[in-house]
Every structure is written in C-alpha cells, then in structure tokens.
C-alpha positions as CSV (number, residue, x, y, z in Angstrom):
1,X,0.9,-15.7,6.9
2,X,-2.8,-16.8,7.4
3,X,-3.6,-17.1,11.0
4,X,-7.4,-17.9,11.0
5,X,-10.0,-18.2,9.1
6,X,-13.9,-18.2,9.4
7,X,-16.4,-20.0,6.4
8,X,-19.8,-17.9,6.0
9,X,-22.1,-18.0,3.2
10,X,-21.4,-16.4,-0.1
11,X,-23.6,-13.5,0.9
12,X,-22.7,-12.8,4.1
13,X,-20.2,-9.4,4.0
14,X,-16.6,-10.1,5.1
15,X,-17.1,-7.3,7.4
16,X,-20.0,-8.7,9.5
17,X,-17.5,-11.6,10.7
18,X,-14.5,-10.2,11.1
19,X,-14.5,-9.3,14.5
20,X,-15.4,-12.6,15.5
21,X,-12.0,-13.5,13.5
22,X,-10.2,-10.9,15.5
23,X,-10.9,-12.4,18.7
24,X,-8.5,-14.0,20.8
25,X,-5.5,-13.0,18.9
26,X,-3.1,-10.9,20.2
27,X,-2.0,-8.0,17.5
28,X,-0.9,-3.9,17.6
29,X,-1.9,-2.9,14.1
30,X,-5.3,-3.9,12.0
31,X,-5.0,-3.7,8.8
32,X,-7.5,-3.6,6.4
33,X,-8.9,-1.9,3.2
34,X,-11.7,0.5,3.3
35,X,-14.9,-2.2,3.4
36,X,-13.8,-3.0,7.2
37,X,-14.5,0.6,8.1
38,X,-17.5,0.1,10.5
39,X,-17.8,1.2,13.6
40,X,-18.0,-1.9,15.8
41,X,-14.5,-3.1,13.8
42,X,-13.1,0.2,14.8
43,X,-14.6,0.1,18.6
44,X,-13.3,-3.6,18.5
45,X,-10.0,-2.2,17.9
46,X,-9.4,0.8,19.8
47,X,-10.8,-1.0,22.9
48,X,-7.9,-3.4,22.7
49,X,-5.3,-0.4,21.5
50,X,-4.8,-1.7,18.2
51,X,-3.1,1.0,15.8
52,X,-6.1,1.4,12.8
53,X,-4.4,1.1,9.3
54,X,-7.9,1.3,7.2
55,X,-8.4,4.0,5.0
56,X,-11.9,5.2,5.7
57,X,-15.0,5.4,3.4
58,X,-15.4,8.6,1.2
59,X,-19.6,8.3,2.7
60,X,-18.3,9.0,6.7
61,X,-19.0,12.2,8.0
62,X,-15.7,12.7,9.9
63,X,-13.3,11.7,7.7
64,X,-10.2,10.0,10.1
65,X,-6.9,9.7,9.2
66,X,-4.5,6.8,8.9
67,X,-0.8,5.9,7.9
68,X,-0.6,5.9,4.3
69,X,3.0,4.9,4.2
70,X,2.4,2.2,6.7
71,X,-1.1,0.9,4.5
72,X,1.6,0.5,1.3
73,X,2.3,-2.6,3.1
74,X,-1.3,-4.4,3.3
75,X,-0.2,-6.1,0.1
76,X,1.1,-8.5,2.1
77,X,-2.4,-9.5,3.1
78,X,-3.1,-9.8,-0.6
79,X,-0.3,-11.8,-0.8
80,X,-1.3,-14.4,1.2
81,X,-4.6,-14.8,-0.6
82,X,-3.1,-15.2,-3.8
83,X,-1.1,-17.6,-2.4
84,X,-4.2,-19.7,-0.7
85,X,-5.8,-19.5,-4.0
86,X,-3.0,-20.9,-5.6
87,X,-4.8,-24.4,-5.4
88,X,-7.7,-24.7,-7.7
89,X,-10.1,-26.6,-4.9
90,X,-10.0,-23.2,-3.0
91,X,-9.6,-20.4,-5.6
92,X,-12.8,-22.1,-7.5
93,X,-14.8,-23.6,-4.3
94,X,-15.0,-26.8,-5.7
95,X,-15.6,-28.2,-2.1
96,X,-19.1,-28.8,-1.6
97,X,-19.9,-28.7,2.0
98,X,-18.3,-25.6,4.0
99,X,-16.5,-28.3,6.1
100,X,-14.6,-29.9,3.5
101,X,-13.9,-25.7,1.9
102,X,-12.8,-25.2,5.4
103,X,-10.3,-28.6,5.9
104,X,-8.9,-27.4,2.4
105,X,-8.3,-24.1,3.4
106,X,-6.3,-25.2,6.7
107,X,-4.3,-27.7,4.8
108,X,-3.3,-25.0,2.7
109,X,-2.6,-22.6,5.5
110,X,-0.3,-25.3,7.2
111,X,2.0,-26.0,3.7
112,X,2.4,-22.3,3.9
113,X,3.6,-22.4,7.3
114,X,6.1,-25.4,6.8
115,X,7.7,-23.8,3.8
C-alpha cells in the first residue's frame, strides 16, 4: 500500500528524491530495483539500520550482495503502481498543475486504503 508520495518534474530521476520520501517513516527493509543504487540512498539507509533489498548496478566497483529470495517479493511495489494507474487521470497525467496530479494521486491512495 502507498504510503507517500513526492511530485517532481518529468525530468527529475526518481532517485534524486527518494530519500527525501524516506524520511520520517519508520521501516526495516528498503526495497527497491537497481536505479536506487546510489550511495547517499544506501548511507540513508544503513544509518537508520534498514536491511538493503536493491540489487546493485552491474557499473559498481564492489559488487554487494542482497537477498534474492527476499527481492522476489518487490512486485508488490509494482503492484501498487499498477493499481494507482488504474485511473486514467493519473496513469496518463491528464492533471495539469502538479497540485491537482498530486490531490489525484492521494485520492487514489486513500480508496486503496478503505477497500
């Protein structure tokens, strides 16, 4: 289930804001897939003692390892997506100001929640 969300430009990397998203919330496991492999999302989480479930990039030098049983379940995350996207206003951005994207987006989130 969704449990926050952050609007940036359609440039911006999902990366760059993600520990911004991460802060404040409580959590013993990150998952992600292998474009969150950065160094200041893995200091972020080891600093807190968050177990790392991200797969890392073939380019690092020291290659880390990770639970590849445990990273079978990040489909769940995928999951949720499909499931925000399931309305058309966010899947295709109709929304033209981030605010309104954003108030879509958490109307959505809260549907999810109640069913």
């Amino acid at each position: 289930m969704p449990v926050g969300c952050i609007v940036t430009a359609g440039t911006v990397d999902d990366c760059t804001k993600a520990v911004d998203l991460l802060e404040g919330m409580k959590a013993y496991t990150l998952f992600a897939d292998k474009a969150y492999d950065t160094d200041s999302i893995l200091e972020y989480a080891k600093k807190r003692d968050m177990k790392i479930i991200i797969p890392p990039k073939k380019n690092r030098i020291i290659q880390r390892e990770y639970d590849k049983e445990l990273y079978k379940k990040r489909h769940l995350v995928e999951n949720a997506f499909l499931k925000l996207k399931g309305w058309r206003g966010i899947a295709t951005h109709y929304a033209k100001r981030s605010s309104s994207f954003l108030s879509a987006v958490i109307i959505r989130c809260i549907f999810l929640w109640l069913a």
